[in-house]
N, C-alpha and C positions, 0 to 999 in steps of 0.2 A: 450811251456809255455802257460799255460789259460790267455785271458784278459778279461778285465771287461770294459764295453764301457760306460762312464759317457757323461754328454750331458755339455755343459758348454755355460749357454743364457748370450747373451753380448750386456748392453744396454750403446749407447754412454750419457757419463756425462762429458761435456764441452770438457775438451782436451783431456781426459779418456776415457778410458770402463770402467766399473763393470761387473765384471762376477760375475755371481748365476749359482750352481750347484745344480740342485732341488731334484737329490739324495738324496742327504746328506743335510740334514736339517741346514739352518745357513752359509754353507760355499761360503763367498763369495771372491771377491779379485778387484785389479785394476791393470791395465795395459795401460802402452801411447798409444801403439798401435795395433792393433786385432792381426798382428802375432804375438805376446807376448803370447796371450791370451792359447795355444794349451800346449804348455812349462809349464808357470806359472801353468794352474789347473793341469797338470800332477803332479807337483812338490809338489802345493798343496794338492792335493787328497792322494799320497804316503804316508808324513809326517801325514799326519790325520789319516789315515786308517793303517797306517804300512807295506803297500803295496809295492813291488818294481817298481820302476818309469816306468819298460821294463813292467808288466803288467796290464798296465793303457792304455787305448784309448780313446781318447777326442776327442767329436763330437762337434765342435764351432759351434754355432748357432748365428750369429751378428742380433740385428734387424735392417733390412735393410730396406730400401725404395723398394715399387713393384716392378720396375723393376729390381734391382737387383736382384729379387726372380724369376721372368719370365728367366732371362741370366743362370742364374742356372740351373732352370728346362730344357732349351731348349739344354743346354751344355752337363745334363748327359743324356738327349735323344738320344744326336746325338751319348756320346761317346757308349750307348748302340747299337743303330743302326749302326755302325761301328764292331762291336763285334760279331753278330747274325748272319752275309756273312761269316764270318770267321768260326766260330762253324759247322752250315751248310754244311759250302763244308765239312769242316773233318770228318762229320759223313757220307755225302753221298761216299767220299772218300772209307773209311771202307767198307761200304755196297756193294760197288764195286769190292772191294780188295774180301773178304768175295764171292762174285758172280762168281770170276776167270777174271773180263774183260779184256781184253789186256790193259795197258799202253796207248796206244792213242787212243782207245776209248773212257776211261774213260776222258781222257782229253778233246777228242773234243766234249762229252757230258755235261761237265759243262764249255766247253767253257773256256779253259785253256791253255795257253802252256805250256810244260814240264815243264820249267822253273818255274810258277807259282804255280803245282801242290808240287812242290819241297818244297816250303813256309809254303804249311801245311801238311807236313810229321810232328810226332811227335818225331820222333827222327833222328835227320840230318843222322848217322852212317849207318840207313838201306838206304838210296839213292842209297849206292855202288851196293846195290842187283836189285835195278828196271831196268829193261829192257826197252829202251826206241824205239827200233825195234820193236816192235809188240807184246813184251813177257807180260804175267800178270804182274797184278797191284800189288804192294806187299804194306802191311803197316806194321810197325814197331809193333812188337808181334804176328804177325799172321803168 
């Protein structure tokens, strides 16, 4: 199913939020507390647009103090820099598999052990077929 990613800005008013939806012209809401906020404009947006609730995606936006905004940015840094090792070895993985290298080359070339090389197989089922004696490197569809 398609969705539709609405932005939902939420500024505190006393023990409240207000949410504004700058989509949609006018619609706004309150909520006691910001994880409220994700729910309610889903619920809200649906009933207005005649939408079904499953293809609504709400982007909360609270306005926060700086440094909540700095813990953010350094949070989806890091979860991106986490991500990018990962990707990385699986493609040089391929390129390996793809070349014929034996099994423990390939491993002691990215500095792996079996074990670890095992982690970013794309699909657990081909493991039975790698040869971990000296035979090529195999990846799953090739």
């Amino acid at each position: 199913m398609e969705t539709t990613t609405f932005t939902a800005l939420c500024e505190r008013a006393g023990r409240w939020w207000t949410i504004r939806v700058p989509q949609i012209e006018g619609l706004t809401s309150q909520v006691r507390s910001l994880d409220q906020a994700e729910m309610m404009t889903r619920q809200l947006i649906s009933r207005t647009l005649s939408l079904p609730p499953e293809s609504i995606r709400v982007e909360v936006l609270p306005d926060a103090p700086a440094p909540v905004a700095q813990a953010l940015e350094a949070r989806h840094a890091a979860r991106q820099a986490a991500e990018t090792p990962g990707h990385a070895t699986r493609v040089a993985l391929e390129a390996l598999a793809k070349e014929g290298f034996p099994f423990r080359d390939a491993a002691t070339m990215l500095g792996l052990s079996p074990m670890e090389i095992e982690r970013y197989a794309p699909d657990p089922a081909s493991l039975h077929d790698l040869h971990h004696d000296g035979g090529p490197l195999q990846v799953a569809g090739q």
